[in-house]
Structures are given as structure tokens and as C-alpha cells.
C-alpha positions as CSV (number, residue, x, y, z in Angstrom):
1,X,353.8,224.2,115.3
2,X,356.9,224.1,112.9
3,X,360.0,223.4,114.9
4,X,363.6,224.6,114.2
5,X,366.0,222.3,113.6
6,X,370.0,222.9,114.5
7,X,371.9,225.8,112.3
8,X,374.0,224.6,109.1
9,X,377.3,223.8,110.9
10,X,379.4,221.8,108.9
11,X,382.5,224.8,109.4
12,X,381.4,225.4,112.5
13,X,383.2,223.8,115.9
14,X,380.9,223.4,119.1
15,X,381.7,225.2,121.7
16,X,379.6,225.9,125.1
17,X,376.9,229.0,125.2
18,X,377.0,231.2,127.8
19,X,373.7,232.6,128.5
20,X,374.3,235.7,130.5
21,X,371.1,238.0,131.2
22,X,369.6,240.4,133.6
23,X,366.1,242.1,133.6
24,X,366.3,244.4,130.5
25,X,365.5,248.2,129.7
26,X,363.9,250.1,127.6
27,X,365.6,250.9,124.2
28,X,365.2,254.6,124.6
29,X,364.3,257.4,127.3
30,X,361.1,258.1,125.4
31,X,357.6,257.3,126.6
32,X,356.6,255.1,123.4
33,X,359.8,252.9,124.8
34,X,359.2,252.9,128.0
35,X,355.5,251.7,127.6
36,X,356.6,248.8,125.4
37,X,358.8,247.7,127.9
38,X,356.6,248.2,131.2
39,X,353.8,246.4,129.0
40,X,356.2,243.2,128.4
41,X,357.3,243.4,132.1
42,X,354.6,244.0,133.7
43,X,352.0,241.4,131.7
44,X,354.7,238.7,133.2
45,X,352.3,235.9,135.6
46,X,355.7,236.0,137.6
47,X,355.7,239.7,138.3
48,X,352.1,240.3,138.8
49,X,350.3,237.3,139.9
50,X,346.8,238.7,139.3
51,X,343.8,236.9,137.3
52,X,344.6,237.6,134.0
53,X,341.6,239.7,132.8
54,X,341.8,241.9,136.1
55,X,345.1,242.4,135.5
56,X,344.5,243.2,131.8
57,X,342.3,245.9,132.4
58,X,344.8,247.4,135.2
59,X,347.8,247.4,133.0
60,X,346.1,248.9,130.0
61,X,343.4,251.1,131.2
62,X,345.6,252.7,134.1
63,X,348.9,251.6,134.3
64,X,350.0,252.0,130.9
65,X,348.7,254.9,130.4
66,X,350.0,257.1,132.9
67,X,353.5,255.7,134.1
68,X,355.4,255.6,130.9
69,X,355.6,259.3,131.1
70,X,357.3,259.8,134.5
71,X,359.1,256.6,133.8
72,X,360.6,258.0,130.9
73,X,361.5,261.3,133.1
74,X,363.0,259.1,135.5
75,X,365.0,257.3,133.0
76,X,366.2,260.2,131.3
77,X,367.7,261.1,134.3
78,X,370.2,258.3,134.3
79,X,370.5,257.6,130.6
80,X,374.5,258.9,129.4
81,X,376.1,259.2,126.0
82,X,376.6,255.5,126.0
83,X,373.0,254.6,126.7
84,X,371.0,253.2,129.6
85,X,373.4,252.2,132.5
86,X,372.3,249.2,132.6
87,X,372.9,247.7,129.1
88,X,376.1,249.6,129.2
89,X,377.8,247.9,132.0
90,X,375.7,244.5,131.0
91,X,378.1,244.6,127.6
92,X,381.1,245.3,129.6
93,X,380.3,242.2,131.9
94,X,379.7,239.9,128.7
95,X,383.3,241.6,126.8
96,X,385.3,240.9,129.7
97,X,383.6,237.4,131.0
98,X,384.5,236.1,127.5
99,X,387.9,237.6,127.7
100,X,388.5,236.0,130.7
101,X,387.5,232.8,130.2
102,X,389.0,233.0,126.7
103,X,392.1,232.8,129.0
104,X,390.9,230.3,132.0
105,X,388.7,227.7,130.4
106,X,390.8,224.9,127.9
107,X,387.2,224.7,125.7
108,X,386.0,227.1,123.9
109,X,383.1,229.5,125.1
110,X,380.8,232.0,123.7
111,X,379.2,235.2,125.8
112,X,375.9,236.3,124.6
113,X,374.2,238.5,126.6
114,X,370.0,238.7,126.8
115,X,367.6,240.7,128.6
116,X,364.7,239.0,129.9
117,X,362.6,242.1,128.9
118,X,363.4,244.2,126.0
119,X,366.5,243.8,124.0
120,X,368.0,242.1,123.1
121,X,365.7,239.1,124.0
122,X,366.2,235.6,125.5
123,X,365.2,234.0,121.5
124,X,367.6,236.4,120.5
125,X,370.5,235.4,122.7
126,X,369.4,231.6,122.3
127,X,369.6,231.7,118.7
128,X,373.4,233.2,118.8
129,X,374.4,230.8,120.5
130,X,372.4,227.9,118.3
131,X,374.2,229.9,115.4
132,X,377.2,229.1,117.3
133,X,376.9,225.4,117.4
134,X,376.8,225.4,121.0
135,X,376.1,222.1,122.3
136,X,375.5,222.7,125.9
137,X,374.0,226.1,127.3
138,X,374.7,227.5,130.9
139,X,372.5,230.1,131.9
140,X,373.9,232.9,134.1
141,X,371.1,235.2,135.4
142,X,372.5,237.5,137.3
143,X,370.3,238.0,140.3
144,X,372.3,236.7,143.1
145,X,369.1,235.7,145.2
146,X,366.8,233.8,143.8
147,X,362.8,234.7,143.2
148,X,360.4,233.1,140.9
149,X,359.7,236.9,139.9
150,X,363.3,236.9,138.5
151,X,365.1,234.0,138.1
152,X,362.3,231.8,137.7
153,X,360.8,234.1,135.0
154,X,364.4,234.2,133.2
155,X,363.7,229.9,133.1
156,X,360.2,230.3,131.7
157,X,361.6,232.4,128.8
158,X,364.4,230.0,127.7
159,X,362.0,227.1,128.2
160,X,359.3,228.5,125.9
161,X,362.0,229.4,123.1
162,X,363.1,225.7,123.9
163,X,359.4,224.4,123.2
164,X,359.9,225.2,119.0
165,X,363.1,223.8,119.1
166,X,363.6,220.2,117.0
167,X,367.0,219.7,118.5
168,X,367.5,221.2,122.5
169,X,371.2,221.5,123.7
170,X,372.0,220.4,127.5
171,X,371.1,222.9,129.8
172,X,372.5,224.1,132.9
173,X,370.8,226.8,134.8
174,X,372.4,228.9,137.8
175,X,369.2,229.5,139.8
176,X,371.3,231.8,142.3
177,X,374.7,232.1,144.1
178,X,373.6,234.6,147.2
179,X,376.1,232.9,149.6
180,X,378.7,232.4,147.4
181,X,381.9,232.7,149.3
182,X,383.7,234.8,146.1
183,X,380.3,237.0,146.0
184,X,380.5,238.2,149.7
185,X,383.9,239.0,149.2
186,X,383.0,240.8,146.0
187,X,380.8,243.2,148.1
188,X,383.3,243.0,151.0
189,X,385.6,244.7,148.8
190,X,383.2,247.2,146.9
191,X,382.7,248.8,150.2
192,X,386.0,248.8,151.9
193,X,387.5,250.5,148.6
194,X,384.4,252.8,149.3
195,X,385.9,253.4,152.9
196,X,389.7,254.0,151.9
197,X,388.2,257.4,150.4
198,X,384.9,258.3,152.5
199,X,384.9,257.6,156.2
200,X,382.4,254.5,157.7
201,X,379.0,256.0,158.5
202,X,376.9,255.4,161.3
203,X,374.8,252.7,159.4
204,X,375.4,251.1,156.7
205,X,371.9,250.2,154.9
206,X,371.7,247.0,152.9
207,X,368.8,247.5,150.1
208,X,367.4,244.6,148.2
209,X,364.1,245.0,146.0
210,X,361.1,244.0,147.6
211,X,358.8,241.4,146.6
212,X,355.1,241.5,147.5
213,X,354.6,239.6,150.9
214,X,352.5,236.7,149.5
215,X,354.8,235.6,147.2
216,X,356.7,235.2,150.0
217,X,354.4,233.5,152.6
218,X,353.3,231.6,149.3
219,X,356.9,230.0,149.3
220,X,359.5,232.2,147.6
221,X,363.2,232.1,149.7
222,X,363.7,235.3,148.0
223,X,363.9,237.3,151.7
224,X,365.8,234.2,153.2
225,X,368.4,234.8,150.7
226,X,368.8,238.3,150.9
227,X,369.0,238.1,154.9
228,X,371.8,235.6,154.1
229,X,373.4,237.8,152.0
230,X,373.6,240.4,154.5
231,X,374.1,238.7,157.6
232,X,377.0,237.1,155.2
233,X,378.1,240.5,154.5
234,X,378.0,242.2,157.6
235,X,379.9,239.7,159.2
236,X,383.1,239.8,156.7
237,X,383.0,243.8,157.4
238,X,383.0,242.5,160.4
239,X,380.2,245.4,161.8
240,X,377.7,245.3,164.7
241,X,374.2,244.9,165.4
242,X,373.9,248.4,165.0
243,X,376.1,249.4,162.2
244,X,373.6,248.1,159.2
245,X,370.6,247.4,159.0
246,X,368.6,245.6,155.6
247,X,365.5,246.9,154.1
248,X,363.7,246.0,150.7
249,X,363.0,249.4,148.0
250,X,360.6,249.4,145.0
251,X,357.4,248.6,146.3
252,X,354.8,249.3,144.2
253,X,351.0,249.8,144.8
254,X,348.9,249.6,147.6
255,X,349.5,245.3,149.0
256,X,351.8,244.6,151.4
257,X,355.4,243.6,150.4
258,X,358.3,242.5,152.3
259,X,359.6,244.6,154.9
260,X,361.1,246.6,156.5
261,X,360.7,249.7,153.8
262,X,364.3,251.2,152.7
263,X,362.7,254.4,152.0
264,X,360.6,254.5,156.1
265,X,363.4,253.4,157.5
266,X,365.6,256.4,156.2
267,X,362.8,259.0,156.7
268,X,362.9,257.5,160.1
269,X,366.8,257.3,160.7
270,X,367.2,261.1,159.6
271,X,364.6,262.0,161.9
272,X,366.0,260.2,165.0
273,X,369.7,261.4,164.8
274,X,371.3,259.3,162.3
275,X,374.0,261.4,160.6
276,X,375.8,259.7,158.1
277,X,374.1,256.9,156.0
278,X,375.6,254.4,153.1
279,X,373.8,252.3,151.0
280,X,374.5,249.3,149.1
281,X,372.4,247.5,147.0
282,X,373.7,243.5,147.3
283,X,370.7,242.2,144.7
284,X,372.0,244.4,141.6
285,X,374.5,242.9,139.5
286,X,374.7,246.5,137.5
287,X,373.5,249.7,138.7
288,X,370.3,250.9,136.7
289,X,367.6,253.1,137.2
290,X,366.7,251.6,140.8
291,X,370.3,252.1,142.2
292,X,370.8,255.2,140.4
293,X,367.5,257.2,140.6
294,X,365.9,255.5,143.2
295,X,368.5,254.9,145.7
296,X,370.9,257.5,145.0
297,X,368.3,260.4,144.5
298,X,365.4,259.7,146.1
299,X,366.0,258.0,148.9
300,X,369.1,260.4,149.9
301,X,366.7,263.3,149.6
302,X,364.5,261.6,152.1
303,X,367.1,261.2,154.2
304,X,368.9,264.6,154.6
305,X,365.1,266.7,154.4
306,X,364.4,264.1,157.6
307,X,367.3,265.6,158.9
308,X,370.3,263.2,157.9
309,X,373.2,265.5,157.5
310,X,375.3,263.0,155.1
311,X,374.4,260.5,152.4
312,X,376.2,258.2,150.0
313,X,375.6,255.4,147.5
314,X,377.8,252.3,147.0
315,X,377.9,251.0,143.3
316,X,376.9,247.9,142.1
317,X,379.5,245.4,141.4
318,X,379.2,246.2,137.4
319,X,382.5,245.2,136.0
320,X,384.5,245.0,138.6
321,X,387.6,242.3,138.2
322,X,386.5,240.6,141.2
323,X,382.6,240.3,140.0
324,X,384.3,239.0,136.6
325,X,386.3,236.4,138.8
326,X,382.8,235.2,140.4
327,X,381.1,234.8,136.9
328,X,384.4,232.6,135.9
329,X,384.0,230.4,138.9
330,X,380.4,229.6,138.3
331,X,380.6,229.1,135.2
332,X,383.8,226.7,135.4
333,X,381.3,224.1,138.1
334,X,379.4,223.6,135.2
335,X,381.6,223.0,132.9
């Protein structure tokens, strides 16, 4: 192996890298895209924890060749005239998380911002900041609650870019911040600002991706964290036992995951009375295809055609000023 040695950086003052990344997208709403991103996501050990070869001849001889086309259906749903939603808000969060601690921190910073999937990559984002004679690297991912299918994977890229590196930086990584006291009051926020303009519903429905269940009974506090998080939450909104409810979306294939279902349980609300629903999606740091699509589309139509009569999404934090503010502040502990 030939190792890379530190940039040229005679003109070049050190400063501290900010590694700031979330899951990725595909470059395009095109099938060809869309396969060459499932096929980097979804060949992962952390996301599918299958024997290899098994898995191999799942992902290529099935997989792969049938759900890039809806997934690219489904994606050009949400795409806009500034791209995927996701990469579009993702560079918002990296301008103004450099803006603001351009103004907070007395040392000098640099934002990049990497996808764990897609692009632009975690070598990518590491090598800006090499580039940048950054002497110390703090890695934000931005998944508040921690799972080895997410923020562990985000640590296994970095660490094998690391591997062919002569000189390493220090390292600080920010494995999750789902109880953070400025993070609940992010979301406490998001969905009173939500309630100054649409009445409270019924229930309020607290959505986190799923995870399959062994990964859980194999160890992963991913569905602790979450129930912190909403527990957390519904106690700052200060709501009953029977005001919200949490539930985990995106399951996919046949196994078990973690329950209860988001999409059962509003088939199941609609069809016992329930009038008014809202949802909020706590484990998204940027709405994306699975807020957008999934949540606000899908699940509301299962929902009214139960019989629910109305339906509404909550956004993601995204750039909000007070979801900047949280970034600052866990940043500024490491520093």
C-alpha cells in the first residue's frame, strides 16, 4: 500500500476540519443513478448483515435489478429545481454552520460536508479538509440516535480512508446527541411554530426509521434512543399518554424490524376514529425522500383511505437557526 503523506502547506495555516455528513443520495432521479447508489448502500455489512455471497446474489440478481426503477419514480417525485432535498438543505446546513461559527469560535474552522453514500464521499470530504491543513478533525454525523447501521458505518468510512494515510490528524467523533437538551428544544420549537398556524391534532405521531429487530436484540441502543427522544419530547410539549404515540417507517423485506409499524399503526388509527394526525420525524436531520415521499405521501394516504379525515407532516429541522445553534454547541465541546 502507498500511503499519503500531509498536503504541501507551507502558506497554509491549520485550522480544525469539520466533518459534517449524513447518508447521501443519488446524483440524479435516473435509474442508472439510483442503482449506483442502492448498490453502494445496500452492499454496506452495517446495513445488511447477511453472509456476503448470499447477499451478493440478492443484491445483484434481484434487488438491483428491479428497484432502481421505482426508486427513481419515487425520487423524482421530490427532486426540485435545486436538486435532491436532501443535498440541498445538507449545503445550507454546512454554509451557515461555517458562518456561524466563523462568528462564535476564536480558531479558525472549516465546513466540508460528505455523504456517507454517493457524493460527495467521506475520501472526498477528508481530503478537503487534509488540503486544508486541518490538524484535528471532528466528525458531525448527523443522526441524532445512534445505530451501528448509521453512525457506526459513517466511522468505518473515515477509518478506512485513515488506513492510507502516512500522517492521521486527531479525531473526534460525535457518535450521537439524541437527548441533547438544545436538540429537544429544537423539535419543541419545530412543532409549536407548526401549531401557531394549524391546530394540535388528536395524536401526534413520532416516526423514526426502523432497524431490523436483531440488530437490536444483537445490541444496538438505536430503539433506546429514539424512545428517549420521544419521551424527551413529549414531555417539553408537555402532552399525554394519549396525545403521541412513536412508531419506526421504512422497513424493508420480509424479517422482523423494530416495532410498532408507522404505516399499521395509521391504517389502524384512521380506521378506529382518529381524525387528525401529525407527524414528525425526530431521526432526520433534513427532510429527504423518506420524510417527503414516504411520510408525507404515503403514509397520509393510508391514513385518510382508513378513514382519517385530516393529515399533516412536520419538517425536519433542515436549517433552521435553532438546529444551526445545536451543531455550534457540539462542536464547541470538542473544541
Amino acid at each position: 500500500m502507498r500511503y499519503q503523506g500531509p498536503a504541501p502547506q507551507s502558506d497554509q495555516p491549520a485550522c480544525t476540519g469539520i466533518l459534517l455528513t449524513n447518508l447521501g443520495t443519488p446524483d440524479a432521479p435516473t435509474t442508472t443513478d439510483v442503482r449506483r447508489y442502492l448498490k453502494e448502500f445496500l452492499s454496506d455489512p452495517r446495513v445488511v448483515e447477511l453472509p456476503r455471497l448470499l447477499w451478493w446474489l440478492i443484491l445483484n440478481g434481484v434487488i438491483l435489478r428491479t428497484r432502481p426503477k421505482r426508486s427513481a419514480a419515487a425520487y423524482r417525485q421530490v427532486w426540485t429545481e435545486a436538486g435532491s432535498p436532501l443535498m440541498d438543505i445538507s449545503l445550507r446546513q454546512a454554509a451557515k454552520l461555517q458562518a456561524q461559527l466563523n462568528q462564535t469560535v476564536d480558531q479558525p474552522c472549516k465546513v466540508v460536508l460528505a455523504m456517507r453514500y454517493g457524493n460527495p464521499s467521506i475520501e472526498e470530504g477528508l481530503e478537503a479538509l487534509r488540503q486544508a491543513n486541518a490538524q484535528k478533525v471532528i466528525a458531525l454525523p448527523l443522526y441524532p440516535q445512534y445505530s451501528a447501521t448509521t453512525t457506526a458505518s459513517t466511522f468505518d468510512a473515515i477509518s478506512a480512508v485513515f488506513q492510507r494515510w502516512r500522517w492521521l490528524p486527531e479525531l473526534s467523533f460525535i457518535n450521537s446527541y439524541h437527548d441533547h437538551p438544545d436538540y429537544i428544544a429544537a423539535l419543541k420549537t419545530s412543532v409549536l411554530r407548526h401549531w401557531e398556524n394549524e391546530q394540535q391534532p388528536d395524536k401526534l405521531l413520532l416516526s423514526f426509521h426502523g432497524i431490523p429487530q436483531d440488530y437490536a436484540d444483537g445490541g444496538d441502543p438505536y430503539p433506546q434512543q429514539c424512545l428517549a427522544t420521544a419521551h424527551a419530547l413529549a414531555d417539553a410539549l408537555e402532552l399525554t399518554d394519549n396525545q403521541w404515540h412513536c412508531c419506526f417507517q421504512s422497513r424493508l423485506g420480509n424479517k422482523e424490524w423494530i416495532k410498532p409499524y408507522t404505516d399499521l399503526t395509521l391504517k389502524q388509527w384512521g380506521s378506529d376514529g382518529v381524525e387528525s394526525v401529525q407527524v414528525l420525524c425526530p431521526g432526520f436531520s433534513a427532510d429527504c425522500l423518506e420524510t417527503i415521499e414516504e411520510i408525507g405521501e404515503e403514509n397520509r394516504d393510508y391514513f385518510l383511505e382508513s378513514g382519517g379525515k385530516h393529515y399533516q407532516y412536520i419538517p425536519a429541522l433542515n436549517d433552521d437557526s435553532e438546529h444551526i445553534d445545536l451543531m455550534v454547541k457540539l462542536i464547541q465541546r470538542r473544541l
